[in-house]
N, CA, C and O atoms as a printed pandas DataFrame, in Angstrom:
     atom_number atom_name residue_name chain_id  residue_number  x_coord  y_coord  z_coord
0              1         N          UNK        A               1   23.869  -14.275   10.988
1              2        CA          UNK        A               1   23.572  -15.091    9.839
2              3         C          UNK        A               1   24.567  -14.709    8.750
3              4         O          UNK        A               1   24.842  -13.559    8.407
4              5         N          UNK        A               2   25.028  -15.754    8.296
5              6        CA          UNK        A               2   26.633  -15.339    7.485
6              7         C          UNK        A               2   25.963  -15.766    5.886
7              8         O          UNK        A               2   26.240  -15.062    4.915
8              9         N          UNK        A               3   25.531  -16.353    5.820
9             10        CA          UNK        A               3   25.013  -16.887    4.231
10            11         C          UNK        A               3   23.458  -17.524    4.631
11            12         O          UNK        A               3   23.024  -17.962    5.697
12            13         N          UNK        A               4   22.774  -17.352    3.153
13            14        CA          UNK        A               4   21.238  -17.987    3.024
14            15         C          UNK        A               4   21.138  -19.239    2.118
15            16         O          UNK        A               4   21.585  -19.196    0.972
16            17         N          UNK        A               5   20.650  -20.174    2.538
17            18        CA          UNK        A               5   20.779  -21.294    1.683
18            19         C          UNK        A               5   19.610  -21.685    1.197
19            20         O          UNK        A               5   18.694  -21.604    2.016
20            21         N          UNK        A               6   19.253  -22.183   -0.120
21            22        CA          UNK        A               6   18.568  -22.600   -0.662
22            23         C          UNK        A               6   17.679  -23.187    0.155
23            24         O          UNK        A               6   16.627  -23.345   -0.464
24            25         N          UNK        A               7   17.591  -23.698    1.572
25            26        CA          UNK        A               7   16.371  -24.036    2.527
26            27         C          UNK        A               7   15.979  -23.082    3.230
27            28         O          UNK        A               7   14.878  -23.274    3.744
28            29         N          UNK        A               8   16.535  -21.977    3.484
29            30        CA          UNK        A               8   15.871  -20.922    4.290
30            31         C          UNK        A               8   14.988  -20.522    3.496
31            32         O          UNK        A               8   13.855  -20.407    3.963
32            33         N          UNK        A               9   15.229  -20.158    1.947
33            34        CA          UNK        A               9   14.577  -19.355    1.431
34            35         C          UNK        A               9   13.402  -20.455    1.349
35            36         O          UNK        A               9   12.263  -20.153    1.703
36            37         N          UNK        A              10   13.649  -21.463    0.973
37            38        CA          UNK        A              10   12.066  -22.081    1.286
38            39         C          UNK        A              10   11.576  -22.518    2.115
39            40         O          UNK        A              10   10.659  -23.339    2.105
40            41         N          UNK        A              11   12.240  -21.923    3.204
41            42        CA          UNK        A              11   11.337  -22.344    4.689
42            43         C          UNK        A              11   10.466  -21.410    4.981
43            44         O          UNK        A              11    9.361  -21.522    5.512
44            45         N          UNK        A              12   11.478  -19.724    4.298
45            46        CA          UNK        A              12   10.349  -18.827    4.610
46            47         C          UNK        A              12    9.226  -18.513    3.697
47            48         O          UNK        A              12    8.190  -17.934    4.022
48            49         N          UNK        A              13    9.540  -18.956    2.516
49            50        CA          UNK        A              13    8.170  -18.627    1.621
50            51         C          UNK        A              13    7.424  -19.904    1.801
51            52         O          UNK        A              13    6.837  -20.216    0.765
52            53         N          UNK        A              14    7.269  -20.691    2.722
53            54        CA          UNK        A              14    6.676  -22.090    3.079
54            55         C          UNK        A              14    6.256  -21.315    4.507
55            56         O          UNK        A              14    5.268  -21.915    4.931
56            57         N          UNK        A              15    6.510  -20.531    5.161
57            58        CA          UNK        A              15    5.746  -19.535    6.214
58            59         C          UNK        A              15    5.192  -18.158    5.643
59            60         O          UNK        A              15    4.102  -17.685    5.965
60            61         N          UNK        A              16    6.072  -17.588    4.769
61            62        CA          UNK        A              16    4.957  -16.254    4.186
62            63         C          UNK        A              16    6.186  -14.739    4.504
63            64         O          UNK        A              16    5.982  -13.556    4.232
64            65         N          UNK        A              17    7.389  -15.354    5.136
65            66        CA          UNK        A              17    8.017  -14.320    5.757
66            67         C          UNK        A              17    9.345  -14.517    5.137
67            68         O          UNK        A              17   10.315  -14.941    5.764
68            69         N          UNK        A              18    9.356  -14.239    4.051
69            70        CA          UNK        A              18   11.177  -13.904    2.978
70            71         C          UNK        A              18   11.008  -12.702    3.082
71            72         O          UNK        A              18   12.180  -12.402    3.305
72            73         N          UNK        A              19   10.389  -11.606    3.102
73            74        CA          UNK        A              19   10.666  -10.326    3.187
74            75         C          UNK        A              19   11.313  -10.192    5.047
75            76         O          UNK        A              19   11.665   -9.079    5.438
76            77         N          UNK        A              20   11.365  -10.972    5.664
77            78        CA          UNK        A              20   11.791  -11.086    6.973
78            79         C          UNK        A              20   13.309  -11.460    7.166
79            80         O          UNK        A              20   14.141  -11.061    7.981
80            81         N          UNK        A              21   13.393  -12.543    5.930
81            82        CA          UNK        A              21   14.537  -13.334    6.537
82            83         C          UNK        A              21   14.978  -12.782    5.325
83            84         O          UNK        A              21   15.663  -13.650    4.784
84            85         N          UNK        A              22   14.921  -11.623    4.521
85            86        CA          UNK        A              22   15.987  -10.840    3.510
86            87         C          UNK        A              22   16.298  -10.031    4.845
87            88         O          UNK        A              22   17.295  -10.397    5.467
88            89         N          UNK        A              23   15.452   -8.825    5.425
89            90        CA          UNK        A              23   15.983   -7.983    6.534
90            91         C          UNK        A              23   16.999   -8.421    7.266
91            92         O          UNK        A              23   17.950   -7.660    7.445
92            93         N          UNK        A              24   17.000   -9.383    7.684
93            94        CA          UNK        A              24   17.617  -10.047    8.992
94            95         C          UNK        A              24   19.051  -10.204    8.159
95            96         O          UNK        A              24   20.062   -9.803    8.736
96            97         N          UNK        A              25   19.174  -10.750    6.875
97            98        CA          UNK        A              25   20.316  -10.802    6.139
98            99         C          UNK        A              25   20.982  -10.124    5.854
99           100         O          UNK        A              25   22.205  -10.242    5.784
100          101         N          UNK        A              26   20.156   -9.006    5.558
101          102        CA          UNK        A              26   21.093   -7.674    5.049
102          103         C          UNK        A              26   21.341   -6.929    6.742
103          104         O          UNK        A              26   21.654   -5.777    6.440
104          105         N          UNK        A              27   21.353   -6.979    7.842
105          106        CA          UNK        A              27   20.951   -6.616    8.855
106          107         C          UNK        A              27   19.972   -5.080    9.394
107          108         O          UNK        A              27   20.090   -4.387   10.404
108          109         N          UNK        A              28   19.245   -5.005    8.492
109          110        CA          UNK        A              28   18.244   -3.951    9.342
110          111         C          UNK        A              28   17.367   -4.955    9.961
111          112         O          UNK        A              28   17.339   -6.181    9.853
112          113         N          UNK        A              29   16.734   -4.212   10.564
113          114        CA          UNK        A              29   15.639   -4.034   11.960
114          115         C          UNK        A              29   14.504   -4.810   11.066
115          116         O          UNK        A              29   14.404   -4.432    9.899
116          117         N          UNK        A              30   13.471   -6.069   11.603
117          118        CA          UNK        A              30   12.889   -6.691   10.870
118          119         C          UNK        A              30   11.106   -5.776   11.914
119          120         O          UNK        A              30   11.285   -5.403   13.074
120          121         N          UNK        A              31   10.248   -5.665   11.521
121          122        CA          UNK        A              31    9.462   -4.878   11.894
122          123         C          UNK        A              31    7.974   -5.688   11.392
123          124         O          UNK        A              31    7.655   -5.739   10.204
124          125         N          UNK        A              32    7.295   -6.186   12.295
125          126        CA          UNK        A              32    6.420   -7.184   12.585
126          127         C          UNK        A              32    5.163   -5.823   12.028
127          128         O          UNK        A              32    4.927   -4.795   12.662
128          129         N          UNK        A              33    4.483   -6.263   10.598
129          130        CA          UNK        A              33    3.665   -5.911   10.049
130          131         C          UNK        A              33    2.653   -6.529    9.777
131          132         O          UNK        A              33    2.806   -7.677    9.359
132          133         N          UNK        A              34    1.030   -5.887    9.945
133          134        CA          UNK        A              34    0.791   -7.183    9.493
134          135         C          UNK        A              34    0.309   -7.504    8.462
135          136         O          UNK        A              34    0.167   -6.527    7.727
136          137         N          UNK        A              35   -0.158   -8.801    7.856
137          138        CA          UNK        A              35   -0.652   -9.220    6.718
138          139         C          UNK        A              35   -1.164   -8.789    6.190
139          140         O          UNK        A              35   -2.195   -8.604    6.836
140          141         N          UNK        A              36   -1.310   -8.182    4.832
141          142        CA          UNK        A              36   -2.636   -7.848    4.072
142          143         C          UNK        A              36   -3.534   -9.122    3.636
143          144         O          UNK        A              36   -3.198  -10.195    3.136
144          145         N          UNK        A              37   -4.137   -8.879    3.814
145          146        CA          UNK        A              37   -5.419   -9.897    3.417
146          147         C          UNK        A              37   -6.839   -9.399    2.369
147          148         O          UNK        A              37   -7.749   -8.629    2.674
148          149         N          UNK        A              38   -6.684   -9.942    1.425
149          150        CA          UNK        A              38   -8.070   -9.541   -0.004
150          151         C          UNK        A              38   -8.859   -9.091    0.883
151          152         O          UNK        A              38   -9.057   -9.426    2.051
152          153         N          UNK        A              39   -9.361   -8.179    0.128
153          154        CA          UNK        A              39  -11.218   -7.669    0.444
154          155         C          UNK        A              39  -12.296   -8.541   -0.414
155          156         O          UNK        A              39  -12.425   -8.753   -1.619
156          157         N          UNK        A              40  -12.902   -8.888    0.566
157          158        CA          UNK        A              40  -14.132   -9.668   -0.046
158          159         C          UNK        A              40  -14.776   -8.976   -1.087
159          160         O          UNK        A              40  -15.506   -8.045   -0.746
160          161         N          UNK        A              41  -14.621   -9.325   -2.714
161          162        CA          UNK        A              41  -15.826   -8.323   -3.091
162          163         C          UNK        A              41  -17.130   -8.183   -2.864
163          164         O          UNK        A              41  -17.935   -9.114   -2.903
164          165         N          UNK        A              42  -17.342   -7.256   -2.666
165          166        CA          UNK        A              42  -19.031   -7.090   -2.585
166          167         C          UNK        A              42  -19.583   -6.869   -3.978
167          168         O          UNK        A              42  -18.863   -6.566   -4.929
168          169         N          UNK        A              43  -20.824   -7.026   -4.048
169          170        CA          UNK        A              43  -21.733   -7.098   -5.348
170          171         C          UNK        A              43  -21.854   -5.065   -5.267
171          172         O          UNK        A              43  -21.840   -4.413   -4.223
172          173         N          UNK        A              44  -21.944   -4.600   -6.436
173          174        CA          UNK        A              44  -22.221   -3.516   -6.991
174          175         C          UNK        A              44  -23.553   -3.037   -7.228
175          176         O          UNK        A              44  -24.185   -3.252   -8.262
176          177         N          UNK        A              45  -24.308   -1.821   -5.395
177          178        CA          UNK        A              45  -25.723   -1.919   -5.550
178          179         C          UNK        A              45  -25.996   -0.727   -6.220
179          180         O          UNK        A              45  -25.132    0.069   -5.850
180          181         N          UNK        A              46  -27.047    0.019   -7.327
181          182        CA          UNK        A              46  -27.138    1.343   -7.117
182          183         C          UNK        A              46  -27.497    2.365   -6.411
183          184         O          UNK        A              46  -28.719    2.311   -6.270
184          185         N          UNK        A              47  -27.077    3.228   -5.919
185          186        CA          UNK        A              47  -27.905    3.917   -4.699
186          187         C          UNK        A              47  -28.360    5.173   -5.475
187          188         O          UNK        A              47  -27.587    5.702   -6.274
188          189         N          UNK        A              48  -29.937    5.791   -5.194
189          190        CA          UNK        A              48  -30.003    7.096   -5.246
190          191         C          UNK        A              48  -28.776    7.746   -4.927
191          192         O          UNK        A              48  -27.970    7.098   -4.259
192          193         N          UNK        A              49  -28.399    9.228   -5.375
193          194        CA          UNK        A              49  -27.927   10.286   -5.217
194          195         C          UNK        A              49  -28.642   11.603   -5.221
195          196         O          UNK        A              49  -28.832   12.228   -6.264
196          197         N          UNK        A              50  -29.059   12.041   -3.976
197          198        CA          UNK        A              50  -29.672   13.286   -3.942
198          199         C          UNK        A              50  -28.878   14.016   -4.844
199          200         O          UNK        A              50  -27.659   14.048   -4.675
200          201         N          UNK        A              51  -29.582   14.791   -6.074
201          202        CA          UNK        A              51  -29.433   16.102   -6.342
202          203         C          UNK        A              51  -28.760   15.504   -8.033
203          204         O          UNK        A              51  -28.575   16.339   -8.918
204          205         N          UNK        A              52  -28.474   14.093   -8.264
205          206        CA          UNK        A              52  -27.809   13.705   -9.356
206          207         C          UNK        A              52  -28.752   13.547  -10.176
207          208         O          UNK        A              52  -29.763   13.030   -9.702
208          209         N          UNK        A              53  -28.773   13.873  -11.472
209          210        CA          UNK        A              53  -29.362   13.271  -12.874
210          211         C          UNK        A              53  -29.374   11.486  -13.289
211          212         O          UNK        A              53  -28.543   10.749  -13.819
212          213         N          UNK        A              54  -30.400   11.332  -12.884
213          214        CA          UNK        A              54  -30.742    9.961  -12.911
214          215         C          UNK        A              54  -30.653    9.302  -13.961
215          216         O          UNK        A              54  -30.171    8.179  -14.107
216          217         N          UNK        A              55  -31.232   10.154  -14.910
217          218        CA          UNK        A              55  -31.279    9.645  -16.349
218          219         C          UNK        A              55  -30.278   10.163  -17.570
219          220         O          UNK        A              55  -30.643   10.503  -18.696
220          221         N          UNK        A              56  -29.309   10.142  -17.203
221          222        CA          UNK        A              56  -27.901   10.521  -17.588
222          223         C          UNK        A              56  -27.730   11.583  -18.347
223          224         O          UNK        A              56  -26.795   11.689  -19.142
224          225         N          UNK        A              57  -28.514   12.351  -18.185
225          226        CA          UNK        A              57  -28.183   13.762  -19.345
226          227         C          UNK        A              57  -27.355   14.888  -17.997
227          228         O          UNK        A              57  -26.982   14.768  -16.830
228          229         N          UNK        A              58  -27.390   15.798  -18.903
229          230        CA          UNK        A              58  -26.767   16.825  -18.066
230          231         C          UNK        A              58  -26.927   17.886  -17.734
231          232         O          UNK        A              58  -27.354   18.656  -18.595
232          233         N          UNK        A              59  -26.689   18.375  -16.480
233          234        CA          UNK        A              59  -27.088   19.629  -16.102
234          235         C          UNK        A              59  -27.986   20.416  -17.413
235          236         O          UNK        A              59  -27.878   19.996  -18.566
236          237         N          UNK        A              60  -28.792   21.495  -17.094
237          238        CA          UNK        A              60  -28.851   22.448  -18.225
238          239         C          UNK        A              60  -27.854   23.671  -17.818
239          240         O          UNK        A              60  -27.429   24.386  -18.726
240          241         N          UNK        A              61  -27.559   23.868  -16.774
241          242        CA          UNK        A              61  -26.580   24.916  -16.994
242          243         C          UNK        A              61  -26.994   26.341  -16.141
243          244         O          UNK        A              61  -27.921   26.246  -15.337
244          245         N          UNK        A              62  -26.520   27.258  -16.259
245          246        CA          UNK        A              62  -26.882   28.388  -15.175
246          247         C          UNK        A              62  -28.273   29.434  -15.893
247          248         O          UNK        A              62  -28.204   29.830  -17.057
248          249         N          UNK        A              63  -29.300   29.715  -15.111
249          250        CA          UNK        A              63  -29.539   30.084  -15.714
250          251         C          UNK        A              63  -28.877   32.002  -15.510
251          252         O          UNK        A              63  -28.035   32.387  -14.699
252          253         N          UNK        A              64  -29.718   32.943  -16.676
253          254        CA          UNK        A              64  -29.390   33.825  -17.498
254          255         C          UNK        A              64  -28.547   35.051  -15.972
255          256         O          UNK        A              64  -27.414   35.520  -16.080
256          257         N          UNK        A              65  -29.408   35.278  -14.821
257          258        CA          UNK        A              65  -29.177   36.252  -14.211
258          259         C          UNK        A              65  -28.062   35.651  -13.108
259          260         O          UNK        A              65  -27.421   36.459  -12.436
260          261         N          UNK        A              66  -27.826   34.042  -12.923
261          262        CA          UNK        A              66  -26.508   33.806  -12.641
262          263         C          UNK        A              66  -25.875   34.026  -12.931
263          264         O          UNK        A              66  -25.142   34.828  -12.352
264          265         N          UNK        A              67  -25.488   33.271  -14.596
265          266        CA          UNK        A              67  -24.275   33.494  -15.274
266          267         C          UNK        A              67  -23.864   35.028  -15.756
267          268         O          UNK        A              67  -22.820   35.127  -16.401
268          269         N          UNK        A              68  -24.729   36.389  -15.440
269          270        CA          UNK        A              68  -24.559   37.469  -15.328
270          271         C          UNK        A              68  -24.140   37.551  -14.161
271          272         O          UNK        A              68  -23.050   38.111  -14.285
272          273         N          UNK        A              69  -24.254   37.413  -13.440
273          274        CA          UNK        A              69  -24.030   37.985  -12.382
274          275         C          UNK        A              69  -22.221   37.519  -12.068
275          276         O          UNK        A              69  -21.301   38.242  -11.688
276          277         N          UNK        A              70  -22.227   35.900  -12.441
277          278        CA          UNK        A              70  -20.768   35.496  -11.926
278          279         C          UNK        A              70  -20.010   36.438  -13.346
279          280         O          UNK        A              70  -19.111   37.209  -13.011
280          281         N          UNK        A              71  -20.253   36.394  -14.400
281          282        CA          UNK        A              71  -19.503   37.214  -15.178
282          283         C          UNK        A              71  -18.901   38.895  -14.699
283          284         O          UNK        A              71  -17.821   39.440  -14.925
284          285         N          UNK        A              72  -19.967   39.309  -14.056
285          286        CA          UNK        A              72  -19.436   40.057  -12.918
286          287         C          UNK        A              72  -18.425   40.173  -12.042
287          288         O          UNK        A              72  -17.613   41.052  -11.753
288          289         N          UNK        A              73  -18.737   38.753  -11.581
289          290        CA          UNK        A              73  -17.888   38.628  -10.257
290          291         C          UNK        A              73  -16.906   38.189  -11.021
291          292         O          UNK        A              73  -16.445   39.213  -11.526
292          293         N          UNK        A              74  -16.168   37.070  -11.500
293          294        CA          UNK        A              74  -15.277   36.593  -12.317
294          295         C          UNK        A              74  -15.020   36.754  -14.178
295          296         O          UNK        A              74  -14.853   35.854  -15.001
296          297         N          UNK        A              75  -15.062   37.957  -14.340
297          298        CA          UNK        A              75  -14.990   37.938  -15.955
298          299         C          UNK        A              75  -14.184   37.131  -16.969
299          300         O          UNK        A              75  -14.435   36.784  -18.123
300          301         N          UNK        A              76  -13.195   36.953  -16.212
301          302        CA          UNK        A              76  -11.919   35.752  -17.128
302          303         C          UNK        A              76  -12.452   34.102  -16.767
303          304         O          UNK        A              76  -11.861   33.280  -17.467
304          305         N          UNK        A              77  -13.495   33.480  -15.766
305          306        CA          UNK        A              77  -13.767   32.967  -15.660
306          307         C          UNK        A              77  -15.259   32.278  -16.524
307          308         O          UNK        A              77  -15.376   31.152  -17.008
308          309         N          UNK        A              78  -16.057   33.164  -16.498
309          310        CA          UNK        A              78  -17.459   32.912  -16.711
310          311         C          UNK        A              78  -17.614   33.772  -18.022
311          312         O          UNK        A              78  -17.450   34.984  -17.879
312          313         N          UNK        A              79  -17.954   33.229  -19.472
313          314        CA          UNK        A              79  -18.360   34.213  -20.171
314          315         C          UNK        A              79  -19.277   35.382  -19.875
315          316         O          UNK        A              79  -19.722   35.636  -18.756
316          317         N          UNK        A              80  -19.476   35.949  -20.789
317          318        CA          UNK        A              80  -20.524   37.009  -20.649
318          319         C          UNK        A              80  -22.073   36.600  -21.299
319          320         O          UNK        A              80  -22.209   36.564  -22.522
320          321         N          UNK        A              81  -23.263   36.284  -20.346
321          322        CA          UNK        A              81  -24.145   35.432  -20.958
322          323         C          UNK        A              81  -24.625   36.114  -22.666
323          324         O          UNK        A              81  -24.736   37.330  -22.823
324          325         N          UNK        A              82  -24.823   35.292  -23.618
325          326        CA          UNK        A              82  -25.592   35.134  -24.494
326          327         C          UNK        A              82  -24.008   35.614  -25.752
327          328         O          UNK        A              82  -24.194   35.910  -26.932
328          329         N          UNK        A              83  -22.829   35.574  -25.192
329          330        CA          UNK        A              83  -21.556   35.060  -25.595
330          331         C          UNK        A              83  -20.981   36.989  -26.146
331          332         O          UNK        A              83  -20.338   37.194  -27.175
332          333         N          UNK        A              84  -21.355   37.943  -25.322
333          334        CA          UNK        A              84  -21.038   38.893  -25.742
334          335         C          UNK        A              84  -20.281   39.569  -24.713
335          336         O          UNK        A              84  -20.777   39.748  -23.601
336          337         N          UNK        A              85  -18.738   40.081  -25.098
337          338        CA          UNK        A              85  -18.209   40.342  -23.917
338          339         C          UNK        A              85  -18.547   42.246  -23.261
339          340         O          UNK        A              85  -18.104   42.611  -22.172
């Protein structure tokens, strides 16, 4: 293929395949992919979540002989409970 003429290019976007007949022009290897096609949206259901706060507040937090204890284990990580190092 020596030149593209103003009908190729709309023969192939009148089939769906100009990213085909650019390859073939420039000569690389044209590589049969296939279509993407939309996802149907689906409607947005809510589902439980074991273990999640339903009613949008938040955690309360660790209590006292955890967050001792990880202050232990990780001191640069976890304060020291009741904010005393």
């Amino acid at each position: 293929m020596s030149a593209i003429t103003a009908a190729d290019i709309a023969a192939a976007r009148a089939q769906g395949d100009l990213a085909a007949l650019l390859l073939m022009a420039s000569g690389q290897p044209v590589t049969s992919a296939p279509k993407q096609h939309a996802k149907a949206v689906t409607p947005l259901v809510p589902r439980s979540r074991p273990g999640a706060w339903p009613d949008g507040s938040r955690s309360p937090g660790l209590t006292p002989d955890v967050a001792a204890h990880l202050h232990q284990l990780w001191p640069d990580r976890y304060p020291a409970p009741g904010g005393a190092q």
